[in-house]
C-alpha positions in Angstrom: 48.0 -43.0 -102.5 44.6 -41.7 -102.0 41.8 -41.6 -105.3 43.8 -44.2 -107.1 42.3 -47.3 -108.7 43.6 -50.9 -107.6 42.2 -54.4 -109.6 42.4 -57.3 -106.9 42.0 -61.2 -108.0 40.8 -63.8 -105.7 39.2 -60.6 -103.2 37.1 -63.1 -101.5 39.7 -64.9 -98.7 43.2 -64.9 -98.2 46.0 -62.2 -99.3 43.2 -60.4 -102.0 40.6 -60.2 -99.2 44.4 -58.6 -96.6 45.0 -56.6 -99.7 41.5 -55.0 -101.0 41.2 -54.0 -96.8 44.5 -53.2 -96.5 44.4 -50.5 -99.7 40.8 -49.4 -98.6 42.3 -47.9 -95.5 44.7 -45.7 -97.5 41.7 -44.3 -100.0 42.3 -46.6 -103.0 39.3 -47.5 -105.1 38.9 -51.3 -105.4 37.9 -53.7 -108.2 37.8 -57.1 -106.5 37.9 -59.9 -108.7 36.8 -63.9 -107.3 34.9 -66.7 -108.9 33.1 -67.0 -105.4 30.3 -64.6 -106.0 28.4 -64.8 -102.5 32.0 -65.1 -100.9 33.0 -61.6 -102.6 29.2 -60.1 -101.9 29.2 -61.5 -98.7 32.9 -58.7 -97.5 31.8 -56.5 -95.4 33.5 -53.4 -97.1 32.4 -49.8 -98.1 31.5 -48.0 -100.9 34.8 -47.5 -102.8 35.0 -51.3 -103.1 33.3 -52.5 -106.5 32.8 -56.4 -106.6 33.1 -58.4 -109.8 32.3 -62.0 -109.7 34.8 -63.4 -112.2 36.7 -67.1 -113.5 40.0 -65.7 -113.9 40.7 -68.9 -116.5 38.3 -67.9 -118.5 39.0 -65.2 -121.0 35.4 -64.0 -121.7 34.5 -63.5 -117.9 38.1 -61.5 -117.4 37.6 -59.7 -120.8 33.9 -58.7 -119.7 35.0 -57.6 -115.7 37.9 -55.3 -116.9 35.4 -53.8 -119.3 33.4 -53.2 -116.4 36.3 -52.0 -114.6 36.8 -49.4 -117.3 33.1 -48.1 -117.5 33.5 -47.1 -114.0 37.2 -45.9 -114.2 39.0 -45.2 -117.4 42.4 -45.7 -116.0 44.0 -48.2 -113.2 47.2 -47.3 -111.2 47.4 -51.2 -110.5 47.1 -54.8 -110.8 47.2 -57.6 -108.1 46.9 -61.1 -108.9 46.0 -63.3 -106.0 43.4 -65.8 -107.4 45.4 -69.2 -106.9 44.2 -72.9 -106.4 46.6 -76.0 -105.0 46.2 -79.5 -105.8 48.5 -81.9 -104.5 49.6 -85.6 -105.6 52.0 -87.7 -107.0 52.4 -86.2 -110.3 52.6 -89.4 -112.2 48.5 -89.7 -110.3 47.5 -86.4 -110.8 44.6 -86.1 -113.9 45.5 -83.9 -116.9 42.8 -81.7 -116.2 43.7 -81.5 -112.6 46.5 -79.8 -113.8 45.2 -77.8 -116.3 43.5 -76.8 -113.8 46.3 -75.9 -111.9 48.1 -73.6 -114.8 44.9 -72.7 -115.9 44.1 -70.8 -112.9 47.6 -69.4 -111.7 49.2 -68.9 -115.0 46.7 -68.4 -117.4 44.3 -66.5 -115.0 47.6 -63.9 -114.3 48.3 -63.4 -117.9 44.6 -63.3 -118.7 44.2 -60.5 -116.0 47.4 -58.6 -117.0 46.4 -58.9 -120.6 43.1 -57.2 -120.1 44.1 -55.0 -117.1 46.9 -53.8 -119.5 44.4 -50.3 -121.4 43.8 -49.8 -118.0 47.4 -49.7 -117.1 48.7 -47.6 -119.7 45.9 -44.8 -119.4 47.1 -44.3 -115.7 50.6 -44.8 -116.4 53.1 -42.1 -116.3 57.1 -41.3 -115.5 56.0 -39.8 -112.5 53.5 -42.6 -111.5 54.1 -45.8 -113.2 51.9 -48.5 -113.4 52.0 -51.6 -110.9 51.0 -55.2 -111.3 52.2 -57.7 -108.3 51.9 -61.2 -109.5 51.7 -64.4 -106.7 54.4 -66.3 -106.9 54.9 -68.5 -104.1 58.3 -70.2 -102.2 57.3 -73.3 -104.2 58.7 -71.5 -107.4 62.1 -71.4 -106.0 61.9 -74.6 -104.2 59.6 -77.1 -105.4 58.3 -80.3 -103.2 57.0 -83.6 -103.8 53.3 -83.7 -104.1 53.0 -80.0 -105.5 54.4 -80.2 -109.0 51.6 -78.9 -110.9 51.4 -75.9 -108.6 55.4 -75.5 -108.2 55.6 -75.1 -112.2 52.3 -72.8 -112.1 54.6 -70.8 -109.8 57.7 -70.8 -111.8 56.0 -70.0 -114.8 54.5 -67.0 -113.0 58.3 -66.0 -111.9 59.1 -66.0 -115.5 56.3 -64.4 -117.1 57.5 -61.5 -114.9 60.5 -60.8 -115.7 60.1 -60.9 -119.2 56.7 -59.0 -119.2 58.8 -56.5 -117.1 61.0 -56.0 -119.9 58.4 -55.5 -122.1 56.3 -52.9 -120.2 59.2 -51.2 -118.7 58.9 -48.2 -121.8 55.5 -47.9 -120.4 55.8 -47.4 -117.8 54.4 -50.6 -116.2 56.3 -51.8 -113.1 55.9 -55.6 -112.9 57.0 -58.0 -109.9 56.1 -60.8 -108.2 56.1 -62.3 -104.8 56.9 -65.6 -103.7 55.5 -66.2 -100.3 55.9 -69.2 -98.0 53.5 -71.2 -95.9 50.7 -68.3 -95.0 47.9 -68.4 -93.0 45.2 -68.6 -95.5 42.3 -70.9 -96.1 44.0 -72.2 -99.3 46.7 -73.5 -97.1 44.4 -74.8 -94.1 42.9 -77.2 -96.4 45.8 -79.1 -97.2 47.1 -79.0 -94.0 45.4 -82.2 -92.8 47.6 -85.6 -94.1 44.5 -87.5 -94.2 43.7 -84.8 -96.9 46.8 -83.6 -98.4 48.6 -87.1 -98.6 52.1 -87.2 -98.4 52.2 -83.3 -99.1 53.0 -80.7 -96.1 53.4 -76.8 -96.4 56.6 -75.5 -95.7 55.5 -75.0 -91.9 57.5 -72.6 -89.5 60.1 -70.2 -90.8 63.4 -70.1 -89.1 61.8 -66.7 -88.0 59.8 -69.6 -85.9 55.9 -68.7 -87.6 54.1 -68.5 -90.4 53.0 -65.9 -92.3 49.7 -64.1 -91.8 48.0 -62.4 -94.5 48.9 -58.8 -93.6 52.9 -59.9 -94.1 52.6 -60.6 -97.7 50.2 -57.0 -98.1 53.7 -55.2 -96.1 55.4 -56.0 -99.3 52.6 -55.6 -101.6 52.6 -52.2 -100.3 56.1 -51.3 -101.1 55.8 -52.2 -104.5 53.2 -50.2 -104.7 54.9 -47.1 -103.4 57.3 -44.7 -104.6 60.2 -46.4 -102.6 59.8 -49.2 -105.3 59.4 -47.2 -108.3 62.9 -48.6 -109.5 62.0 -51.9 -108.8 61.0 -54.4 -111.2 60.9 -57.4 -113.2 61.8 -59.2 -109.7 60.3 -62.0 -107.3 60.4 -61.4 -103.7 60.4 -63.9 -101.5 58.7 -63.2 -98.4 59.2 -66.5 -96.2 60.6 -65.8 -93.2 63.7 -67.4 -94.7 62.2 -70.7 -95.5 64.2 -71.2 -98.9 67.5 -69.6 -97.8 69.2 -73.0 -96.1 67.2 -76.5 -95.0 66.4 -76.6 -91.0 66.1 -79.9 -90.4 62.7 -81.4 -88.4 63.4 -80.7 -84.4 66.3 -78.2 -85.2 65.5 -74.8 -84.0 
């Protein structure tokens, strides 16, 4: 995988930040994408990582960083969309621009990145080497909780756009998938963790593997799709949970 060119949103923290070190390690050049511009400066990574403060909900800013993105390289091999944002609450309580918020930054902010990541795509793109993009998805998208409904659509929506965008790329060739994580170790999650916070939300908690995940379990699979053992794979969400949507465990079971 070495010399080949990799766009990251939400490179700052969480999976982008796992997934712009993990690829750096195997000789990809990275374009890493956040809205948190001394967060993203602030990485301590080398030379082949390019960092491009960036609102993924707004069109301009993504519009004006892929351009960048193609000054520097005239053709990407990949696409991963990370950038995310949870708000929880009743949704009956929640603000309508809370959740346009919500949409705005996980669904809009993907399509927005795909859209304009797409030139990019189809330059590197061949039979032999198709293009990637790896959407976030999350566990929420296949089963939804009370307090999360903006984010579970945001989610769902994301599932969606895949597989039909999938379709559509496929002549390409642009692989497209998505993956659905459960409750990971990230700061995103941390700060909802706290009940006098979150309200009557709660993550998904331990697995019946008996953990969360870490950061570095969702790259794993980010990795496979990005290798030639998934180049028949697409138009798919992947859950990677530990088994946390497969079959309810009750509380103290286990």
């Amino acid at each position: 995988m070495s010399g080949r060119g990799v766009a990251i949103t939400g490179a700052a923290s969480g999976i982008g930040l796992a997934a712009a070190r993990r690829l750096l390690g195997e000789g990809w050049t990275v374009f890493g994408i956040d809205r948190d511009a001394r967060a993203l400066a602030s990485v301590a990574l080398d030379g082949r990582f390019h960092a491009l403060p960036c609102d993924v909900a707004d069109r301009a800013q993504v519009d004006a960083a892929f351009a960048a993105i193609g000054a520097v390289s005239p053709a990407l091999e990949a696409l991963i969309c990370c950038a995310g944002i949870l708000r929880t609450g009743p949704l009956m309580e929640m603000a309508p621009e809370v959740f346009d918020q919500v949409i705005a930054v996980n669904l809009r902010g993907s399509f927005l990145a795909a859209r304009a990541a797409f030139p990019l795509l189809r330059a590197g793109a061949s039979a032999e080497r198709p293009g990637r993009i790896v959407f976030l998805s999350s566990v929420a998208a296949l089963r939804p909780k009370i307090e999360s409904g903006a984010y579970a659509a945001s989610k769902a929506a994301v599932s969606q756009m895949t597989r039909v965008l999938a379709a559509e790329l496929g002549p390409v060739p642009v692989l497209v998938n998505a993956l659905a994580p459960g409750t990971v170790d990230t700061p995103m999650v941390r700060a909802v963790s706290d009940p006098a916070v979150s309200g009557r939300y709660r993550p998904s908690g331990k697995s019946p593997l008996g953990r969360i995940a870490t950061a570095e379990d969702v790259v794993d699979v980010i990795g496979f799709l990005l290798s030639d053992a998934a180049r028949y794979v697409t138009g798919t969400t992947i859950p990677v949970d530990g088994g946390t949507q497969a079959a309810f465990v009750p509380p103290g079971v286990g």
